[in-house]
N, C-alpha and C positions, 0 to 999 in steps of 0.2 A: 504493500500500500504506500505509494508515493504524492500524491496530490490530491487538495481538498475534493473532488468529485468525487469521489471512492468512499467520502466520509460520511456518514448521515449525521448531519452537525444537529437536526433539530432533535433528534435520538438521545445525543452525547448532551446537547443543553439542558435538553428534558430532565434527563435521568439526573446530571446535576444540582440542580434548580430541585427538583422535588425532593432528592437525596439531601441536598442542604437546608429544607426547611423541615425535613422530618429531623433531621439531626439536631436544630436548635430548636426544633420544637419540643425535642424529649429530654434537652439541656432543660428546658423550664420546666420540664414537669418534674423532674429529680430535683431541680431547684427549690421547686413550692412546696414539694416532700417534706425535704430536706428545713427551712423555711419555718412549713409550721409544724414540725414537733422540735426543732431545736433554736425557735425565735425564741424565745423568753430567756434561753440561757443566754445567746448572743448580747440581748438588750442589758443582760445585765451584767457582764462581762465588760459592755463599752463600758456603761453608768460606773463601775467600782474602778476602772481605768486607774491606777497607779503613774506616779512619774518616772516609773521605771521602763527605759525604752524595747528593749528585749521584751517584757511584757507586751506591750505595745506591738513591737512586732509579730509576736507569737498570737495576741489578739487579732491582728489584720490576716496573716493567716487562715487562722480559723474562721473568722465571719467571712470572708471570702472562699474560701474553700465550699459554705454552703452555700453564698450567694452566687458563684461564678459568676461574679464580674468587679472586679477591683474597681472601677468608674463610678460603679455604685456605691463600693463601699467606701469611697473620699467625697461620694454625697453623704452619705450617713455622719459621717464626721462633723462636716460643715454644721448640724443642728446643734451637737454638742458645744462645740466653739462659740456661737452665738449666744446659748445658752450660759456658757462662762461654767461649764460644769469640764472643761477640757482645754489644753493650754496649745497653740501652734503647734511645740514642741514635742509633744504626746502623741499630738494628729500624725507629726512627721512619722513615727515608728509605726503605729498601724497602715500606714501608705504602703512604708515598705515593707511592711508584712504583706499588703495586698497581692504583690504583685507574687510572691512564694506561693500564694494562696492558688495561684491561677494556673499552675505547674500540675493540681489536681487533672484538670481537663484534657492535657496532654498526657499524662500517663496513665488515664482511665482510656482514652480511644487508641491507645498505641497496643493495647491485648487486643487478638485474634480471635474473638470468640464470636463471629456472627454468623455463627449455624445455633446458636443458644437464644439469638436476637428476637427469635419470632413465637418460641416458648416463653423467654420471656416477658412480652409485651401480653401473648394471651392468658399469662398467673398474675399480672398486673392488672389487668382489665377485669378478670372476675371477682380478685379481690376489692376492685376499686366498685365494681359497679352490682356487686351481689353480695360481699361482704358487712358483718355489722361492726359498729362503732365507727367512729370518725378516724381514730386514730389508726386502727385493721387498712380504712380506706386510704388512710393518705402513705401508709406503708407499702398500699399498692397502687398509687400512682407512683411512688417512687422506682419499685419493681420496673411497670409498666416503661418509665422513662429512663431506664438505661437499654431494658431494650429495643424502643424508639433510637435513643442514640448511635449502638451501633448497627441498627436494621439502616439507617442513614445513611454512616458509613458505606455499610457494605456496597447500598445504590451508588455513589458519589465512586464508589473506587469501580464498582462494574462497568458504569459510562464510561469512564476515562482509560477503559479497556482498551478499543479502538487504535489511542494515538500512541499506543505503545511502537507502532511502526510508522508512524507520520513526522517525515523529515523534519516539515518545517517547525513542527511544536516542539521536539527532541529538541533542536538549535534553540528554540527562545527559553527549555526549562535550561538547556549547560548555559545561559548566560544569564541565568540567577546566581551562577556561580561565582560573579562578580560582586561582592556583599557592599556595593554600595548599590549598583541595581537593584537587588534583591532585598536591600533595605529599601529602597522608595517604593516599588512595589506590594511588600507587606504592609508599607505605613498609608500608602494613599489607599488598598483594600478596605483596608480597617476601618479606618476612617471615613469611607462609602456605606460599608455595611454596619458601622459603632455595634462591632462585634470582633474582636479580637477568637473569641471563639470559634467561629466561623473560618478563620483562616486557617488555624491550628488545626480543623477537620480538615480546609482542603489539603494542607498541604501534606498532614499525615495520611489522608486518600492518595495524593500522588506519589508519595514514596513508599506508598505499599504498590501501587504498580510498576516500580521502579523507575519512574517518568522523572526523578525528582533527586539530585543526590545528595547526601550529607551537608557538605557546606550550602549551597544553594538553599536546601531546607530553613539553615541554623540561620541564615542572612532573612529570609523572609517573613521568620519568627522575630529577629529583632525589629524588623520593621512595624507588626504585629503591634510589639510594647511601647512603639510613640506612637502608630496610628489610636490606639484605646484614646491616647490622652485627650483627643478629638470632644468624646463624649463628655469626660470633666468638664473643659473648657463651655462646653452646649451648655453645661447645669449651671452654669457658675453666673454667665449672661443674665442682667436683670439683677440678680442676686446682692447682698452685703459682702464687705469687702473680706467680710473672715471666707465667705464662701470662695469669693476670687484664691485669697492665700493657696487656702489648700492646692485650687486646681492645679496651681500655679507650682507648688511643691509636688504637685501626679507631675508634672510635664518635666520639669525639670531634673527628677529622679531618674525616670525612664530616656530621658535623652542623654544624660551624664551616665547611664550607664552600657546603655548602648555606643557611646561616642570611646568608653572605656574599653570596650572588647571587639570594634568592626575590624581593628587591623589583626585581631587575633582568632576570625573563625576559623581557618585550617587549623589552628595549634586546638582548637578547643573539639573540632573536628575530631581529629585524631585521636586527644584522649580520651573522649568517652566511646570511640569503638575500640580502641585497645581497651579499657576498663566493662565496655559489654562482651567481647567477645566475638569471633565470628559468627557464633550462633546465634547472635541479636540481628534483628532485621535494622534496614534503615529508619522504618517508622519509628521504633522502639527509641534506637539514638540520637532520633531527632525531640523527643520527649527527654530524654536525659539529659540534651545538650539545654534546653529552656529550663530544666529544671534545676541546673548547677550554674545557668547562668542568673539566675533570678533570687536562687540561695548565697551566690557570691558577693552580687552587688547587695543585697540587703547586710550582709555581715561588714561587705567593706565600710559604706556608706552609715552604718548606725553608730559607728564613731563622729561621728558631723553632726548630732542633729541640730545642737547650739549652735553653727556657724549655719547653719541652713537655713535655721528659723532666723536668724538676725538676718542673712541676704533677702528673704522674701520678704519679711517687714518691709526691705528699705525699698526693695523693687513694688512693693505693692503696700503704702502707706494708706491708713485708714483713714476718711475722709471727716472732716469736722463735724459733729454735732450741727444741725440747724437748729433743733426745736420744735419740727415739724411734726405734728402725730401721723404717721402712716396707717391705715387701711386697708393695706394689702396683707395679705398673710405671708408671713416671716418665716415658718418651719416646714410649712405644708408643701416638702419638694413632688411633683411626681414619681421621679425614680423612686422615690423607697415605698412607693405605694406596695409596689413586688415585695418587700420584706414587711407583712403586715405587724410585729412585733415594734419593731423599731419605726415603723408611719404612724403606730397608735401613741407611742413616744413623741412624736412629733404633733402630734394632734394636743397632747397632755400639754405641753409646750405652747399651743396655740391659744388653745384656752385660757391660759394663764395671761396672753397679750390680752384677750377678750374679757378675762377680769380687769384687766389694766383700764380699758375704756370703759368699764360700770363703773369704777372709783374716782376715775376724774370726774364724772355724772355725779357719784356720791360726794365728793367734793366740795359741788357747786352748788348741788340743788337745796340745803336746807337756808344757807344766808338768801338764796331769789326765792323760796316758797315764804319767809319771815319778811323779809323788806324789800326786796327785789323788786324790781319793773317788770313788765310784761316783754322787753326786749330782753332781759337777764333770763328771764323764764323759755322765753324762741331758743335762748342761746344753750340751754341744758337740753332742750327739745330735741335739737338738731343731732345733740351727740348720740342719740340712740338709734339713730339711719348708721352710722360708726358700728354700733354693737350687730345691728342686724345685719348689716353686709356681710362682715366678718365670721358671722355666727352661720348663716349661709353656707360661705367656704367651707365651712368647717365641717357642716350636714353633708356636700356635696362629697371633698375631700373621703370623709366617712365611707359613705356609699361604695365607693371606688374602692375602699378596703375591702370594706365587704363581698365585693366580685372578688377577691383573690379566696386561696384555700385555707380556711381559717382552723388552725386547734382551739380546744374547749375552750381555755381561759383565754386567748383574745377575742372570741364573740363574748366571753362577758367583759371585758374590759371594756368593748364595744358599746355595752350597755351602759356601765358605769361611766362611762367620762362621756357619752351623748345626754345622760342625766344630769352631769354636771353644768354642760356647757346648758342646757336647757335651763338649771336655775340659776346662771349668771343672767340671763337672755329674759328670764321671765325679772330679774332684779331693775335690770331696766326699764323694762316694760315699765317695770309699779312708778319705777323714777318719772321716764316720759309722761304718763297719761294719769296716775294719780297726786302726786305730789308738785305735778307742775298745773294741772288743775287746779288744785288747793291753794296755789300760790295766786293763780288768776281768781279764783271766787275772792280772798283775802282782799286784791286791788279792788276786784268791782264793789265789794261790800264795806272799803275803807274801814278796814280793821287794821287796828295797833296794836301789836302782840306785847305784854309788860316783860321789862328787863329780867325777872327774875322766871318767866315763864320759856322767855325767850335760852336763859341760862340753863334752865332743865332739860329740855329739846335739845340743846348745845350738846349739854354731854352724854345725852341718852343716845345722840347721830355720831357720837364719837366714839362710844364703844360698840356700837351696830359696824361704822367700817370697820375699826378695830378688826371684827368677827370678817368679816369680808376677807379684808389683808390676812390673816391667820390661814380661811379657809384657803385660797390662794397659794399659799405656802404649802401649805400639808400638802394640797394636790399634785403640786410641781414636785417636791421632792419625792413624796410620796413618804412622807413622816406624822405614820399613828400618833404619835407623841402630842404632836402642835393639832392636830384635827380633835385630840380628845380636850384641848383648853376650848375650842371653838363650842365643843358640846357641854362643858363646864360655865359658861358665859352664861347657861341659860337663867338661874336661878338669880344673876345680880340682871339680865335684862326683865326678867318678871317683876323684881323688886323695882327696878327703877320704873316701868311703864305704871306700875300701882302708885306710887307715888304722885309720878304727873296727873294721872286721873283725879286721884285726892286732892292736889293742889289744886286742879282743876276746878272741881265739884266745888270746892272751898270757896273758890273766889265767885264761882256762878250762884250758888246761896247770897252770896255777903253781896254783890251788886246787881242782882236781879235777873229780867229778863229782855235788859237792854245788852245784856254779857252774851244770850245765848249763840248768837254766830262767831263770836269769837271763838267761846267752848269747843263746836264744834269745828273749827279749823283746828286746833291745837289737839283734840283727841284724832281730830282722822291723821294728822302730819303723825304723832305718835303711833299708831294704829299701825300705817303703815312702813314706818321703819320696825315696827317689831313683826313684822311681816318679813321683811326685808333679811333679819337675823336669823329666820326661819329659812329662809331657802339655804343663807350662807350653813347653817346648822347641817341640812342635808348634803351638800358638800363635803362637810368633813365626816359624814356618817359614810361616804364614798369609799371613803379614803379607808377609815378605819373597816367597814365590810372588804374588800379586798383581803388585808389581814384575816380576818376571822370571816369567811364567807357568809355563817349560820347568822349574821347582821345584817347581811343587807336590806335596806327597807324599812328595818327595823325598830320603828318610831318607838318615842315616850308616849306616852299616853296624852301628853298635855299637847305634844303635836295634832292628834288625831283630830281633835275640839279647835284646833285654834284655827283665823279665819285664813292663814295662809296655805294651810292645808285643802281645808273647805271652797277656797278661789281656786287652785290648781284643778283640783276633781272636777268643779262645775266646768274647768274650760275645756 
């Protein structure tokens, strides 16, 4: 077979093209497997993140190894950094643990095992789709999705059967052999298909039909580890400057380390098939060579990471403070939607913005519901299109978790933190349309609220946020501790709302029935911030159920009777 005529090219694309999407398609399903029965541990593996860099890299590693795809896991990152729960310097070692991590891929498709590929997909499938429990099921999507991966394979290396005697393809794969070629061509791949995986199949496809030789291979894998950095770069756009940092640290690792070893792929060639043997195929050595080159550079490089993290600072300085409250959602990336563990993470994260904007509301609105204008009042109004947009995102965001493969405890986490953000969203609400109400009947009815009454509301609205800020806290860290003072508050806001009523009633007695519309502004502004303390209360009852499941829900009794309870159910 000497010229394209002779070739059934639409055959050879075919078989390709479907062999390479069944191949990344059964990458994701071992992924989401893999995902949700070991998201929780990952999520908390980042969270207790040490300043010890080897950690660090041993952690990027492993969340990468389940997430197969390092670009993802220097998104992940990015929440923590912003979060201020993780230092540049920290981020640096899991980067480069990422990219060890990615070494999994290559020496999972470099075994020979796809006469097993089709047994395996059909012990995947029955368990996924006729099995019980969740977890039975997702044990067999994972089945299912290795062998999807190499049923892929097998297709992708059968097509490219054909060119095993096709002059002119043989000529364009020996000048891969030039690893500066062979670098631009894995890197501009990659960064077409923002799948670094995808290449690693074709290329171990073509050196299992011998189309493909050792260095040539080892050249268009490193090309491979700058094309990925493509993807970073996409996530980072739009984004805060911690997110740029990171990307900016993926791109620069993998180009310093590739620029370290291009003049050396024959020497690296060489030893890992003198170290495999002749009884190692190419495929096999072209996985070994990614896999020593990706362990090397992480060990050389993890000595640097303080010079690292100072060049990127200065290459990528963080922009000044305006003042401006933004709108948009901070954590809510899409990639990590695919790690439902660590997007519910970032949702908890989000919320905690969305408290941010009920508290500037809480804020403002008791001085414009007491003496404020009706433009002071527009002006608290407004801020609750802020909370609902946001809160929106966050519904939508959700959803989108939701379509991924979820284990038990993040559909309840799902439940609990949609709860929460629900009574941040309903806190507003009371803000927008009851208390700012209050404040406009107050102007039309020229009422003067007295300094000492004015002083009881004062500090009854200042341990109400108090409760707020508190709840807030527990949620973000996720610390029982502080969410059980928020359900300890309740006894001193009982006592203080009895109070005001007292005082109240006191002075409605002693000056008549010329007092009664003041009375009642001052009971419904009170009313409703003990309202208000109640939703915060269910928030840290969030918090603390998580810990102790047998809680969740699980009101006082004085909950059940009070009216903030009794509003929620009617709505």
């Amino acid at each position: 077979m000497s010229n394209g005529a002779e070739l059934d090219i639409f055959t050879i694309i075919a078989g390709l093209g479907g062999g390479l999407a069944i191949f990344l398609f059964g990458l994701e399903q071992l992924s989401a497997g893999l995902k949700a029965v070991a998201g929780e541990k990952m999520k908390t593996i980042l969270a207790k993140l040490t300043s010890n860099r080897f950690l660090g890299m041993a952690t990027g590693a492993f969340v990468t190894a389940i997430i197969q795809s390092s670009s993802v896991t220097t998104v992940l990152v990015v929440g923590f950094i912003s979060a201020g729960l993780m230092k540049l310097s920290q981020s640096i070692g899991i980067i480069m643990g990422a990219n060890v991590g990615t070494t999994i891929t290559a020496q999972l498709i470099a075994f020979k095992i796809t006469h097993f590929a089709m047994i395996m997909v059909a012990i995947g499938f029955f368990m996924l789709f006729f099995g019980r429990g969740n977890k039975f099921k997702l044990y067999g999507n994972m089945i299912m999705g290795v062998g999807l991966v190499f049923l892929g394979m097998n297709l992708m290396s059968d097509a490219m059967y054909p060119l095993r005697s096709y002059e002119p393809f043989l000529d364009l794969m020996v000048s891969m052999e030039n690893p500066f070629l062979g670098l631009l061509v894995g890197a501009a791949f990659t960064a077409l298909v923002q799948s670094s995986a995808a290449t690693t199949g074709i290329v171990i496809a073509l050196a299992t039909q011998g189309l493909l030789s050792l260095p040539g291979g080892i050249a268009l894998i490193f090309g491979a580890n700058v094309g990925t950095c493509g993807t970073a770069i996409l996530a980072a756009i739009g984004k805060p400057r911690e997110a740029l940092r990171a990307a900016v640290v993926h791109v620069l690792f993998n180009v310093a380390g590739v620029l370290l070893w291009i003049g050396f792929v024959d020497q690296l060639a060489s030893f890992v098939h003198k170290i495999g043997g002749v009884a190692n195929s190419t495929a096999r050595d072209i996985a070994n060579a990614h896999t020593i080159f990706n362990i090397a550079n992480a060990f050389i490089f993890i000595w640097f990471v303080t010079p690292f993290a100072k060049l990127v600072e200065r290459l990528v300085p963080l922009e000044s403070e305006t003042g401006k409250i933004s709108t948009k959602p901070k954590y809510l990336d899409e990639p990590l939607i695919s790690t439902p563990s660590i997007a519910l993470n970032a949702v908890r994260l989000e919320i905690g913005e969305l408290g941010k904007h009920v508290q500037r509301m809480m804020q403002a609105i008791l001085p414009a519901t007491l003496t404020g204008t009706n433009a002071s009042l527009d002006k608290v109004a407004d801020m609750d299109s802020n909370v609902d947009s946001l809160h929106m995102a966050i519904l939508k965001y959700v959803r989108k978790i939701g379509a991924q493969s979820l284990g038990e405890e993040d559909m309840r986490e799902v439940v609990r933190l949609m709860s929460a953000a629900n009574h941040i969203e309903n806190i507003g609400d009371l803000i927008e349309t009851d208390l700012v109400q209050i404040g406009r009947r107050r102007i039309e009815e020229r009422i003067h609220v007295s300094p000492e009454t004015t002083r009881l509301l004062k500090s009854f609205h200042n341990k109400v946020d108090h409760s707020i800020e508190l709840a807030l806290e527990a949620l973000i860290n996720e610390d029982v501790e502080i969410a059980h003072k928020v359900i300890d508050m309740k006894h001193t806001i009982a006592s203080d709302a009895t109070a005001i009523s007292a005082f109240g009633a006191t002075r409605l007695l002693a000056e008549g029935e010329n007092r009664h519309h003041t009375y009642s502004r001052e009971m419904e502004t009170m009313e409703r911030l003990q309202r208000i303390y109640y939703f915060a209360k269910r928030i840290a009852k969030g918090v603390i159920a998580k810990a102790d499941s047998h809680e969740l829900e699980n009101w006082d009794e004085d909950d059940q009777d009070h009216p903030a309870v009794q509003a929620q159910t009617a709505e």
